[in-house]
C-alpha positions in Angstrom: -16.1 10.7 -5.8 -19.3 8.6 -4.7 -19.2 9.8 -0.7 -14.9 10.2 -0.6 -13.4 13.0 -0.3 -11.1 14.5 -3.2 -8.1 14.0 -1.2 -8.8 10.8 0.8 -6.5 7.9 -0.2 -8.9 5.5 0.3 -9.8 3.7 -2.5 -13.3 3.7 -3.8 -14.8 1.3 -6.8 -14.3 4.4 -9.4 -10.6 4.5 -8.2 -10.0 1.1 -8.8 -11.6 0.6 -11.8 -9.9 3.6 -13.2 -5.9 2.4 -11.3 -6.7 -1.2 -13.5 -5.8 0.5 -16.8 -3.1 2.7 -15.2 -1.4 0.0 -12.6 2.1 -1.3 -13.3 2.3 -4.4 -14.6 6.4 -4.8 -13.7 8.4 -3.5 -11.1 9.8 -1.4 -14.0 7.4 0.4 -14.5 7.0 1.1 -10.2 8.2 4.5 -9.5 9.2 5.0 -6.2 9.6 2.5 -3.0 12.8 1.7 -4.1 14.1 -0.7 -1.3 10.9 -2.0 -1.1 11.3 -3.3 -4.6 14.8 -3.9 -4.4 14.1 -6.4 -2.0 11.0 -8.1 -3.4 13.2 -8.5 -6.7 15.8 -10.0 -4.4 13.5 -12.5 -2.4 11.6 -13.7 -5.8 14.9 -14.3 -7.6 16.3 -16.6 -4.6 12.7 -18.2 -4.8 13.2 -18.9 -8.3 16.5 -19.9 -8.2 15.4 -22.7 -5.5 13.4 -23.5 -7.0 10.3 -23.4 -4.0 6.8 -23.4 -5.4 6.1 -20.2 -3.5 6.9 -17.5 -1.9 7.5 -16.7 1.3 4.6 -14.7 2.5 4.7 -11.4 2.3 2.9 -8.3 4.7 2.8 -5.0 3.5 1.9 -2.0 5.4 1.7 1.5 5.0 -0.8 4.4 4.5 -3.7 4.0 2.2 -3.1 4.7 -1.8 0.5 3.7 -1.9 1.1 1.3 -3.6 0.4 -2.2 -1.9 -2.2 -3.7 -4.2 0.0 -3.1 -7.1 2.7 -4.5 -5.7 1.3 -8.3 -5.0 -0.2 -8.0 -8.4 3.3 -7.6 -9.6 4.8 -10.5 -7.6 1.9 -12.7 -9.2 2.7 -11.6 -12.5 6.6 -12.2 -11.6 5.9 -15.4 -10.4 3.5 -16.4 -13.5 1.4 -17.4 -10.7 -2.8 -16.7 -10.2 -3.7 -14.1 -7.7 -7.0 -14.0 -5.9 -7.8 -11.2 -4.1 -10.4 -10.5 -1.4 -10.7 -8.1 2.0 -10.5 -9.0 5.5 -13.5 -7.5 6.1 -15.1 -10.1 3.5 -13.8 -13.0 5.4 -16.6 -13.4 7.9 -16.4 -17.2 8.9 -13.7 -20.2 8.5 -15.6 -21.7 6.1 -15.1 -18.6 3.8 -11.6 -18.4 3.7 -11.6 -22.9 3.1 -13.4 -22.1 0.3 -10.9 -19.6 -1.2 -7.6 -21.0 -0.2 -9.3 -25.0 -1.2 -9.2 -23.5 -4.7 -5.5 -22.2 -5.1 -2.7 -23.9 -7.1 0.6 -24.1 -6.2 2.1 -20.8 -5.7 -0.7 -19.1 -6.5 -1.2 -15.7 -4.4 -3.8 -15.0 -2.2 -4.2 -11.1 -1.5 -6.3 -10.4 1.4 -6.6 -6.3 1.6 -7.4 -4.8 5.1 -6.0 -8.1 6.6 -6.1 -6.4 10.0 -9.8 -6.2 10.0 -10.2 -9.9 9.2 -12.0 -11.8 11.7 -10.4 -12.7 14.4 -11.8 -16.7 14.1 -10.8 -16.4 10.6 -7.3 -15.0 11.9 -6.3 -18.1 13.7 -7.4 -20.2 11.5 -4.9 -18.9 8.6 -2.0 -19.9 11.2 -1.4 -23.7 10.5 -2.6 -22.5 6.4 0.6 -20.5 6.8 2.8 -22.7 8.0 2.0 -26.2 7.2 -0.6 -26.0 4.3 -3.5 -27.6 6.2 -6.8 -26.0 7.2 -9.6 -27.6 9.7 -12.9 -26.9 9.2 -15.8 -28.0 12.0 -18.8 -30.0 10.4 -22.0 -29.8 11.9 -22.7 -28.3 15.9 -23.3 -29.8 19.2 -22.7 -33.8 20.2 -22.3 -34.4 16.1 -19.8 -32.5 15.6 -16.5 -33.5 14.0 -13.3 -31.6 12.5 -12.1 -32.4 8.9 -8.5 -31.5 8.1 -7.9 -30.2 4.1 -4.5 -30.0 2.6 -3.7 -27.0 0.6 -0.9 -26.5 -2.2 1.4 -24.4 -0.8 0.1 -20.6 -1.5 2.1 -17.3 -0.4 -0.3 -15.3 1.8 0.1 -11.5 1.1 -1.3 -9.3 3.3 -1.7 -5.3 3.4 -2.7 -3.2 6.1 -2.6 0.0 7.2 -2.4 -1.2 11.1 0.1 -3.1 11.5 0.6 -2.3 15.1 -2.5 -4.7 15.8 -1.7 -7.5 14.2 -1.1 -10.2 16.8 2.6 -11.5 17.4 2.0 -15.0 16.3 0.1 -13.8 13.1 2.4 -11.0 12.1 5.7 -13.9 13.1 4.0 -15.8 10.1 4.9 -13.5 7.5 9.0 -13.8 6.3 8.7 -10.9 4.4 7.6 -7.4 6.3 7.7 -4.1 3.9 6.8 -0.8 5.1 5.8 1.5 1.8 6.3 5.4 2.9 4.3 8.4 1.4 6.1 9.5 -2.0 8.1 12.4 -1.9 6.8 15.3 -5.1 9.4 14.0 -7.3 8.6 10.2 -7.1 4.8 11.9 -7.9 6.0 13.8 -10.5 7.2 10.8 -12.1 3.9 9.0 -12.0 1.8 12.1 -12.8 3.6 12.5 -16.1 3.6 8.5 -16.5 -0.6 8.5 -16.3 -1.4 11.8 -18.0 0.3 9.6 -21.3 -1.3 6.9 -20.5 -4.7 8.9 -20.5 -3.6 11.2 -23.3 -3.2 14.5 -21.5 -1.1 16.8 -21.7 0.6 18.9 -18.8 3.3 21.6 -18.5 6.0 20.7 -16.1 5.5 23.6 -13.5 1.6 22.0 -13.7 3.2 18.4 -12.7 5.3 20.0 -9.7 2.5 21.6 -8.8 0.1 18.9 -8.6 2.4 16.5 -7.2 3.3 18.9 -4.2 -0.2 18.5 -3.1 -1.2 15.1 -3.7 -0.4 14.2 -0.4 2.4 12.3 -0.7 -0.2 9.4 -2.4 -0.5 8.2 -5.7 -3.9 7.3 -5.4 -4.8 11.3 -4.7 -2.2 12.4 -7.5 -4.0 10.5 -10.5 -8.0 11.5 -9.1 -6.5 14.9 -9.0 -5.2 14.9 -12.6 -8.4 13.6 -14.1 -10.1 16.0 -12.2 -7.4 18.6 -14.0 -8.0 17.4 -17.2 -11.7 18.4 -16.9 -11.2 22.3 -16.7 -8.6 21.8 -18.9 -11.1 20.7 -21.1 -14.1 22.8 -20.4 -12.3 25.9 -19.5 -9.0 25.6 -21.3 -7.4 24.6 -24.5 -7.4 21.0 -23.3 -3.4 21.4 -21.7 -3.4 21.6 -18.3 -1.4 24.2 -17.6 -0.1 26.0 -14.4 -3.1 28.1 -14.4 -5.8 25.4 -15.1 -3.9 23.1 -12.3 -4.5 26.3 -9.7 -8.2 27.1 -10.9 -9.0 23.0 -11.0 -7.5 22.9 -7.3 -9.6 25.8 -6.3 -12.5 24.4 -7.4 -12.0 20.9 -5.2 -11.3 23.5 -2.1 -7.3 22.5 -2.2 -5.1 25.6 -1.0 -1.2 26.4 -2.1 0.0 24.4 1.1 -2.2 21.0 -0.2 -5.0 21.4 2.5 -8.4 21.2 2.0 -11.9 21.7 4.2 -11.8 19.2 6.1 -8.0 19.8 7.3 -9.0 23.7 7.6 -12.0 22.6 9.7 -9.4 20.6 12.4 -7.4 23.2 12.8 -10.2 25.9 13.1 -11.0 23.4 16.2 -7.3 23.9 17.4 -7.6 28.0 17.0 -11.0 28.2 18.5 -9.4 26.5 21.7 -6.0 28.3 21.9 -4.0 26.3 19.5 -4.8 23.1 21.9 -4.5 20.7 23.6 -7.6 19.5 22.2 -8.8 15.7 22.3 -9.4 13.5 19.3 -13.3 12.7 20.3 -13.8 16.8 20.7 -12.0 17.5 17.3 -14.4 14.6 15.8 -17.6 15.7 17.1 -16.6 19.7 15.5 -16.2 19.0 12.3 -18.6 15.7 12.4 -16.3 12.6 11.3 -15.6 9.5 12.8 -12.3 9.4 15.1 -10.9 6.3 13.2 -10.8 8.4 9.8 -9.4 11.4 11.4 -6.6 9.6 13.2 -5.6 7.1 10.1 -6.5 9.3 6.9 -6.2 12.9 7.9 -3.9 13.7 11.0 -0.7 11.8 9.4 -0.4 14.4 6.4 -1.4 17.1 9.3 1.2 16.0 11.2 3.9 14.8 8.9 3.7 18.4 6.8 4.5 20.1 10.4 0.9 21.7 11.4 -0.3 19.7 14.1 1.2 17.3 16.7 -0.4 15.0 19.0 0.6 15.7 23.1 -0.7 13.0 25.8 -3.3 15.7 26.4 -4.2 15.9 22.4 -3.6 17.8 19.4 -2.3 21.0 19.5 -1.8 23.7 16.6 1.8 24.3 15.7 3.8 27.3 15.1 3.8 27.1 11.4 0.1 26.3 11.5 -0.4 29.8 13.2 2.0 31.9 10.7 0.0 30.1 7.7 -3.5 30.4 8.7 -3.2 33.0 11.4 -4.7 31.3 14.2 -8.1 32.7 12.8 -11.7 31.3 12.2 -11.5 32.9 9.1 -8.9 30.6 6.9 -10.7 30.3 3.6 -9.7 33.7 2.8 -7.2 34.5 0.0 -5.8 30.7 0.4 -6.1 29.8 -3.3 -4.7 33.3 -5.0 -1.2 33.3 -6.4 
């Protein structure tokens, strides 16, 4: 999975190459997020009926793999607007974002992934793009120097980010429309296993669907790597249907127990055990099982601590009882984890 691992809901390029030919193209077709999409129905059919030129703009935020990229592309496709999408990381300078936001039509949508990581230059800049469709950009440097002001057509700005939290107020005031997308419960991902093994032409029993969607993380993004991952043993060392059996041996082989934890999970809380059960701090837990803080606090501990086996103290993470009743507290948790 070129560097990720199996159960990260970051996206990589192969992800979203293959979520193009799997994505919703309606809110229809979205499973799951309900009031989320109840609302965003609402809010573009008020639009509509006003008949403004765009939509208010719109911030989602939420964990990785859930969702928000497919939703603006549904709102643009709602709309019969254009979308263009970049990364905040991609906007390095002011004279970057001019260049895309000089290009939109009116109401087109401009989806800026990562927005919290976006330049902070590049940040304050999109506040009078926001709010009164202007931009000015600074010609030339020293004693020469002079600012040109460009009009925009009005444009809805949505934004997703995994950070909200540091976003700055007048930024974050800027967007109308705030949705918070949640990790999907097994049935919601039952639901969209079922609706991508047809689209891909696979075939899966159901207790193989509950089965994979119980440790998918709560994240679509995980749930359909996972299945074309299932549908290669089912090929190779099946009859092609991915059944219960071929959905346990496929999940051994990508180091996923019965409880939906993998090494890297097992490794944190071998850190926990090896200390008492805790408290142990994030930089010591990073430097054990050698990955950067950033990824362990926003891609790993939220599943850790939302399933119930670890929970974070103002003196650091500390093993819970269920995590000591499951694994036993021991160095030795890769035994038996992934027999029936």
């Amino acid at each position: 999975m070129t560097g990720e691992r199996v159960t990260s809901p970051k996206g990589t390029e192969e992800d979203r190459a293959f979520e193009r030919t799997i994505r919703p193209r309606e809110f229809g077709d979205f499973v799951g997020q309900r009031k989320v999409v109840d609302n965003l129905r609402t809010y573009i059919e008020a639009s509509k009926r006003r008949g403004d030129p765009a939509l208010d703009h719109v911030l989602f935020s939420g964990p990785p793999g859930v969702g928000k990229t497919t939703l603006a592309h549904i709102i643009a496709r709602e709309l019969d607007r254009n979308m263009v999408g970049t990364s905040g990381p991609a906007l390095e300078r002011a004279h970057d974002l001019a260049g895309i936001l000089t290009k939109l039509g009116k109401g087109d949508i401009l989806f800026v992934d990562e927005i919290h990581r976006m330049n902070k230059v590049v940040m304050e800049c999109l506040y009078s793009a926001m709010e009164d469709f202007y931009i000015d950009i600074v010609l030339d440097q020293g004693p020469g120097a002079r600012t040109v002001k460009l009009n925009l057509e009005r444009f809805t700005l949505v934004g997703a980010t995994t950070r909200e939290g540091i976003l700055t107020g007048p930024f974050r005031s800027r967007f109308l429309i705030r949705e918070r997308l949640s990790p999907y419960p097994p049935e919601d991902l039952a639901q969209i296993i079922r609706r991508s093994a047809a689209i891909l032409g696979s075939t899966m029993t159901d207790e193989a669907v509950d089965r994979l969607a119980s440790r998918s993380r709560g994240t679509p993004r995980v749930a359909n790597r996972l299945l074309r991952r299932l549908g290669d043993v089912a090929l190779v060392k099946g009859t092609g249907v991915i059944t219960p059996e071929i959905a346990e041996q496929g999940l051994a082989m990508l180091g996923i127990d019965k409880w939906g934890l993998e090494e890297l999970d097992r490794r944190m809380l071998s850190v926990l055990f090896r200390n008492g059960g805790g408290p142990v701090g994030l930089k010591t837990i990073s430097v054990a099982v050698d990955e950067e803080e950033d990824t362990l606090e926003t891609v790993y501990e939220p599943y850790l601590i939302r399933e119930g086996f670890i929970h974070k103290t103002p003196k650091g993470r500390m093993a819970t009882e269920k995590a000591f009743k499951i694994y036993g507290g021991s160095e030795g948790m890769l035994d038996g984890l992934f027999e029936e």
